[in-house]
BAVEX-200586 format. One record per residue (C-alpha): residue number from 1; y, x, z. Coordinates in nm, 2 decimals, always signed. Layout:
BEGIN
<node NUM,<Y,X,Z>> ...
***
This chain:
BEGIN
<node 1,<+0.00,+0.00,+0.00>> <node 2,<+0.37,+0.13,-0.08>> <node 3,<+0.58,+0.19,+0.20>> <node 4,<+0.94,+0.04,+0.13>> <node 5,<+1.24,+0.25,+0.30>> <node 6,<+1.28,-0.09,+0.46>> <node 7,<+0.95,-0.04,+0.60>> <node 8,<+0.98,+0.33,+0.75>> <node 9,<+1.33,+0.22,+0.89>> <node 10,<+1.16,-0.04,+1.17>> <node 11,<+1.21,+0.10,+1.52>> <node 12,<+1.48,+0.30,+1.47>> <node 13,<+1.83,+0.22,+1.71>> <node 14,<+2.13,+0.25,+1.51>> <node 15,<+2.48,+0.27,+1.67>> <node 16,<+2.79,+0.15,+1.47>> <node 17,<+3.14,+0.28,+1.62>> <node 18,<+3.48,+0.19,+1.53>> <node 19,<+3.84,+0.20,+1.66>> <node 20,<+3.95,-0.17,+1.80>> <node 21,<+4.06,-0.34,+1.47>> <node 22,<+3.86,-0.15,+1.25>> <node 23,<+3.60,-0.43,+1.21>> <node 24,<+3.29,-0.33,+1.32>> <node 25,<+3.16,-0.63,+1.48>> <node 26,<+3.22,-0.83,+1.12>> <node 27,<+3.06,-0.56,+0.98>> <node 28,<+2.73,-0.59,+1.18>> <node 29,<+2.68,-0.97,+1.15>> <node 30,<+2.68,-0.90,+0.75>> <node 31,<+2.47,-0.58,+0.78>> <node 32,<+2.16,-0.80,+0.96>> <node 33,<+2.19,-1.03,+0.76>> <node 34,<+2.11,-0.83,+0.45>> <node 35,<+1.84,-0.56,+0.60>> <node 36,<+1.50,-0.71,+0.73>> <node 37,<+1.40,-0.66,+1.07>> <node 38,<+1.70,-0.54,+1.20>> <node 39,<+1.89,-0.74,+1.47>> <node 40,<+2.22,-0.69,+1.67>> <node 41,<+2.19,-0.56,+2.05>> <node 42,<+2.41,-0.81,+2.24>> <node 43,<+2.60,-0.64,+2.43>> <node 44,<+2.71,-0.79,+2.79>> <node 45,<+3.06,-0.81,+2.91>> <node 46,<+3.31,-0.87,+3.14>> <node 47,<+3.61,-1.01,+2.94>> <node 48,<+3.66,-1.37,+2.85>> <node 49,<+3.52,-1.48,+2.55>> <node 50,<+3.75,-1.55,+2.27>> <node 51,<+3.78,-1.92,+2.12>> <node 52,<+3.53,-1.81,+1.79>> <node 53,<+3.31,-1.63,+2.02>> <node 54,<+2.99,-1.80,+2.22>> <node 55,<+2.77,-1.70,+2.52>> <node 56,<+2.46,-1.53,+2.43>> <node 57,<+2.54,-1.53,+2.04>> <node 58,<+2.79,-1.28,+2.02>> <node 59,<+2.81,-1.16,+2.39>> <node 60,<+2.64,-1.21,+2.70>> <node 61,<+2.95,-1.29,+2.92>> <node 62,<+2.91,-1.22,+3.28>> <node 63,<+3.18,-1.16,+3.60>> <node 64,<+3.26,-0.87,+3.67>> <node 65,<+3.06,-0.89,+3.98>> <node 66,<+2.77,-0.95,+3.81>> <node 67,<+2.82,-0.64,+3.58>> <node 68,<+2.86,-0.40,+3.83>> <node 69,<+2.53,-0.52,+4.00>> <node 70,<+2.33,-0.47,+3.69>> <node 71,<+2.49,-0.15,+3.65>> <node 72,<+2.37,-0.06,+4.06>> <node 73,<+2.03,-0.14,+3.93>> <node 74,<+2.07,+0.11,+3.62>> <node 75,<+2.01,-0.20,+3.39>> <node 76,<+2.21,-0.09,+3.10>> <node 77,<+2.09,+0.18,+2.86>> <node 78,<+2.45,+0.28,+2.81>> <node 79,<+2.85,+0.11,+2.96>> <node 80,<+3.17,+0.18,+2.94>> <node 81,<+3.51,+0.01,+3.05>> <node 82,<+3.73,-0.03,+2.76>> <node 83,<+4.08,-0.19,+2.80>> <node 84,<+3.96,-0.27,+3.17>> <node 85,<+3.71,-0.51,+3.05>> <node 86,<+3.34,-0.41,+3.12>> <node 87,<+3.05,-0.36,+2.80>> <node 88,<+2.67,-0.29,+2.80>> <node 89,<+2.36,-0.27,+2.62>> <node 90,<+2.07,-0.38,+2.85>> <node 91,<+1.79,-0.15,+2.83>> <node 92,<+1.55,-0.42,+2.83>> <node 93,<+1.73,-0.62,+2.54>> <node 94,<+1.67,-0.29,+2.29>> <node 95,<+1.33,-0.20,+2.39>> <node 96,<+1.20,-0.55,+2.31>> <node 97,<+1.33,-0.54,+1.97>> <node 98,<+1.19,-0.19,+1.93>> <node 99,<+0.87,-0.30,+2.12>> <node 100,<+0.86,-0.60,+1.83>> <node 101,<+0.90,-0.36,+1.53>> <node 102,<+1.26,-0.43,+1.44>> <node 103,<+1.53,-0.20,+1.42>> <node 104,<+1.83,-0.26,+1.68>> <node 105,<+2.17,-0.20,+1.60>> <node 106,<+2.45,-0.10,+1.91>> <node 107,<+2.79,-0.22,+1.85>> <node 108,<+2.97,+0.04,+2.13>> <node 109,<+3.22,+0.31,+2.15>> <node 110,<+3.20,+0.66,+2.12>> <node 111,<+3.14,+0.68,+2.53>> <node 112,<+2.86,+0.49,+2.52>> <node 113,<+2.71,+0.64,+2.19>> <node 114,<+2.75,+1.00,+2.40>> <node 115,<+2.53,+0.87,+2.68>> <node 116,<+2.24,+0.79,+2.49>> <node 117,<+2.24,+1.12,+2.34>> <node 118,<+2.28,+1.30,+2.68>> <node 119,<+1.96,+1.03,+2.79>> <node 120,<+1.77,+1.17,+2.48>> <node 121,<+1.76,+0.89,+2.30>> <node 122,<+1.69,+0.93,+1.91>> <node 123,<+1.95,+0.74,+1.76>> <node 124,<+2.14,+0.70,+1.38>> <node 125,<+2.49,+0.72,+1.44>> <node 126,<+2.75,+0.53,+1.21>> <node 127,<+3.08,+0.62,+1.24>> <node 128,<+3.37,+0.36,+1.10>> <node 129,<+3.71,+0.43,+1.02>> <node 130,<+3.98,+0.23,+0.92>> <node 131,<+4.15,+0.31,+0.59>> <node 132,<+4.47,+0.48,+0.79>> <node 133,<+4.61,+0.40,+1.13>> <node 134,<+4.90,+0.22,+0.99>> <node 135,<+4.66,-0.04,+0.82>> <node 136,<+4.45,-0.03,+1.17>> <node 137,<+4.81,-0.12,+1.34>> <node 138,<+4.87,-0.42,+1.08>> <node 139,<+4.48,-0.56,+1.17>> <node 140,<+4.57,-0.56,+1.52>> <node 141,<+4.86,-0.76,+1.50>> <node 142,<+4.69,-1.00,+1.24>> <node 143,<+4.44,-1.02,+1.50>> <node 144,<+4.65,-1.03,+1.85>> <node 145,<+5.04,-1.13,+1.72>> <node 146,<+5.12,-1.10,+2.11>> <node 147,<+5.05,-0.85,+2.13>> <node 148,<+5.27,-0.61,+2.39>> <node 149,<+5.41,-0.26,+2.19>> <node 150,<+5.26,-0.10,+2.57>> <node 151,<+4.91,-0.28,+2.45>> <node 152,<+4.96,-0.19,+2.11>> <node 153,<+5.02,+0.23,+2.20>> <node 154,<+4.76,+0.21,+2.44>> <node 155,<+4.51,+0.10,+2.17>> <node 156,<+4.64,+0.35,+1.89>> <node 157,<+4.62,+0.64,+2.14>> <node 158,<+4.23,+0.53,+2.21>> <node 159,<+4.16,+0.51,+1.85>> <node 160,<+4.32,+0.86,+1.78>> <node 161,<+4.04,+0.99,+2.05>> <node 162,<+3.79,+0.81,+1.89>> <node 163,<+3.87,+0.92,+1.54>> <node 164,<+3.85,+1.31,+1.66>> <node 165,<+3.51,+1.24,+1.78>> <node 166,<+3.34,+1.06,+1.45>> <node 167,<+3.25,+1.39,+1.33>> <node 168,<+2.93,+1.39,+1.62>> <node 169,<+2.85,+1.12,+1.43>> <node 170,<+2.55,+1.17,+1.19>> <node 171,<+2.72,+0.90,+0.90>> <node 172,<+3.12,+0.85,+0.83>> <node 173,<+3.23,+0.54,+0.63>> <node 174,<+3.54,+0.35,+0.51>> <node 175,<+3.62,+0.02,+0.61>> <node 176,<+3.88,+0.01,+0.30>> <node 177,<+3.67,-0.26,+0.10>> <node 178,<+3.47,-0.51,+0.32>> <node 179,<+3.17,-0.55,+0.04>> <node 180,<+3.17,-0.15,-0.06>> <node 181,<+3.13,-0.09,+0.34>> <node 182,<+2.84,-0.37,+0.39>> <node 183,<+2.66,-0.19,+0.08>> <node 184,<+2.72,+0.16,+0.21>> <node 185,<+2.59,+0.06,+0.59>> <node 186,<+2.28,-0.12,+0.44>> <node 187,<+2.23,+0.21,+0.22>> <node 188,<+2.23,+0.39,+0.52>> <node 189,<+2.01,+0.18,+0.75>> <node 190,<+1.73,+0.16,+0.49>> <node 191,<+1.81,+0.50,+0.44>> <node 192,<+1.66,+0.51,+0.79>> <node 193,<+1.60,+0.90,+0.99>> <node 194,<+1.56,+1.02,+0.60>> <node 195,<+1.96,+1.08,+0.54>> <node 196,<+2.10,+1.24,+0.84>> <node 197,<+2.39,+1.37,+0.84>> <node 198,<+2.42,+1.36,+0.47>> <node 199,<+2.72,+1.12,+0.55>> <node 200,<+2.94,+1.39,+0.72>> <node 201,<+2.97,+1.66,+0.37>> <node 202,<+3.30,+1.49,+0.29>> <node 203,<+3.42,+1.46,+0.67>> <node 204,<+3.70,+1.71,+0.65>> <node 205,<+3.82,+1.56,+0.36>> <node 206,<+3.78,+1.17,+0.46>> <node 207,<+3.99,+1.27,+0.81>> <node 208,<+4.25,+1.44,+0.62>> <node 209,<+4.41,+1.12,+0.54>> <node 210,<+4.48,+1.05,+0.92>> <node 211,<+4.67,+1.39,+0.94>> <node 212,<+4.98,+1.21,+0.87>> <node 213,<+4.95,+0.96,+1.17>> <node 214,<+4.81,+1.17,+1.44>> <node 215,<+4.96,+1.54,+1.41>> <node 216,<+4.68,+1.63,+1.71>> <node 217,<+4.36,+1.56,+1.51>> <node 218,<+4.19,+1.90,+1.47>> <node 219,<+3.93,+1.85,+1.19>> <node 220,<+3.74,+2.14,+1.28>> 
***
């Protein structure tokens, strides 16, 4: 029997990261919808959920009590606290999709993607960045017009961090054209463990373009 690339990509854990704005979590609801066997990791949280969003379809949403006991019980295979709201992946949630055969994709930030690697775990990472910070600006205030210019900063200076570090990631891609993006992520996941890294040749050049925006960001 042929194996498919589909095929030899079930069980892997895949990690998508983006700036705030960037798009990431629209990006992962189109990826699984277009690769077999591979489902989204819900993460848990301690925000309020947004009017579009619903409980236990696009987060888990718990207090912030409850969060921090899971956490005291080392229930979450990686956390972090990101504009003073709480996020997780529960360990048991991925391992039962990896237990079933599928492939489970992390929605989290750079922080999170750094503990599984310090935990050992075997991951592909996906790296997304917006086409420039100015466009990444004009998506968050398309998404938040109330946005404070203090909440605004605050967000820009995170996504500068976060932009310095995509280059520990083992793919980097372009959120410039929503259906190019879907069709380079699902060329990546069925792709599998058999392209790493190939996605980081043209890093130099793709971060060049941010240059311009953030005078700290040291390509090398």
């Amino acid at each position: 029997m042929n194996v498919t690339k589909e095929q030899r990509s079930i069980g892997t854990l895949f990690i998508i990261s983006a700036p705030s704005g960037t798009g990431k979590t629209t990006l992962a609801k189109r990826l699984v919808k277009l690769v077999p066997d591979l489902v989204i990791s819900r993460s848990y949280t301690s925000r309020a959920a947004r009017a579009e969003e619903r409980d236990g379809i696009d987060y888990n949403f718990v207090s912030r009590q409850e969060f921090e006991e899971m956490n005291t019980r080392n229930l979450f295979l990686e956390w972090a606290e990101i504009f003073g709201e709480l996020y997780g992946t529960a360990l048991i949630d991925a391992e039962r999709e990896l237990a079933k055969g599928r492939s489970a994709l992390l929605v989290i930030n750079v922080d999170g993607a750094r503990q599984l690697m310090d935990r050992g775990y075997k991951v592909v990472k996906i790296f997304v960045l917006p086409p420039s910070l100015v466009e990444l600006e004009i998506r968050l205030k398309h998404r938040n017009p109330d946005m404070q210019d203090v909440d605004m900063n605050q967000r820009l200076d995170i996504a500068k961090r976060e932009i310095k570090a995509c280059k520990e990631y083992d793919h980097i891609v372009v959120n410039d054209d929503l259906d190019e993006c879907i069709n380079e992520l699902r060329t990546i996941v069925i792709g599998g463990e058999t392209d790493l890294g190939n996605g980081t040749k043209d890093a130099d050049k793709i971060l060049s373009r941010f240059t311009a925006d953030v005078q700290d960001l040291d390509p090398s």
